[in-house]
C-alpha positions as CSV (number, residue, x, y, z in Angstrom):
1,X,-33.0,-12.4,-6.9
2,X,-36.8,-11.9,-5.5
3,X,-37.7,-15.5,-3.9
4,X,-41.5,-16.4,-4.8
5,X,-43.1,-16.7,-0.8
6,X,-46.2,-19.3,-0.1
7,X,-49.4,-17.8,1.6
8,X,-52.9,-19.3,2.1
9,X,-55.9,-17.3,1.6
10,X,-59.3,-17.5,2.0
11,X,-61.8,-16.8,-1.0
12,X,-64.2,-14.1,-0.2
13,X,-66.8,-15.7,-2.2
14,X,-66.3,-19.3,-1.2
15,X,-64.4,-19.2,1.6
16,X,-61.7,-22.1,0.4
17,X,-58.4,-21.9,1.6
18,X,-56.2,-21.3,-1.8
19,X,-52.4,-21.5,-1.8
20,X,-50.7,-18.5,-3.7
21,X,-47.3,-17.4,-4.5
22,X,-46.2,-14.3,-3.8
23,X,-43.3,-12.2,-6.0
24,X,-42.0,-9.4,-3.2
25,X,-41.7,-7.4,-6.3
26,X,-45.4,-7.2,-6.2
27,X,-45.4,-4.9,-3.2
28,X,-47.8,-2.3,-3.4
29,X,-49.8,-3.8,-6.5
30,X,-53.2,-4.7,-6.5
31,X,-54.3,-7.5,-9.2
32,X,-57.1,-10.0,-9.6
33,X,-57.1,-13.7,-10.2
34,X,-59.7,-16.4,-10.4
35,X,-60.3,-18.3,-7.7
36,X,-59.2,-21.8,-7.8
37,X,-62.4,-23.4,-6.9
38,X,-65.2,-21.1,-7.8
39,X,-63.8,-19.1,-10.8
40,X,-64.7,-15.6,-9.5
41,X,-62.8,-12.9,-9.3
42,X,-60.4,-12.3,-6.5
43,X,-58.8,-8.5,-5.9
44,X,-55.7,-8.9,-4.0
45,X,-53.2,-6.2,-2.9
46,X,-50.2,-7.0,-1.5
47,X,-48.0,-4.7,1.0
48,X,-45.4,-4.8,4.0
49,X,-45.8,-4.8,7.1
50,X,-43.6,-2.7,9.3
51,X,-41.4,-5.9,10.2
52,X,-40.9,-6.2,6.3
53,X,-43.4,-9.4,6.0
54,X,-45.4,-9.2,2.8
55,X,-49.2,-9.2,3.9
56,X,-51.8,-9.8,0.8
57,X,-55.1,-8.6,1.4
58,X,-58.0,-10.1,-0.5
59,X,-61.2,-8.6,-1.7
60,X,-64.1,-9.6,-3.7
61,X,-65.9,-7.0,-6.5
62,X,-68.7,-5.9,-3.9
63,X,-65.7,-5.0,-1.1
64,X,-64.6,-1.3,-0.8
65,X,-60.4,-1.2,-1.0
């Protein structure tokens, strides 16, 4: 069973630190949510690092993946 892991973030619109979970079966996906403060839409992909530690990567629309 996949264990949900807590990261902080920053918005790239805002810049507010945001708490998010994580699903480790969402390795290699990119998806967007709203952020929590300013409502805009926030790309994130999440991958593994060669240690095996999820890293999520955040982007907003006007930032090249």
């Amino acid at each position: 069973m996949n264990q949900l892991t807590e990261q902080t973030i920053g918005c790239p619109y805002c810049g507010e630190a945001i708490h998010i979970l994580i699903d480790p079966s969402d390795l290699d996906q990119q998806y967007i949510e709203d952020c929590q403060v300013c409502c805009k839409p926030i790309n994130f992909r999440v991958s593994e690092s060669i240690d095996g530690a999820l890293i999520v990567s955040v982007y907003s629309d006007d930032d090249a993946f």
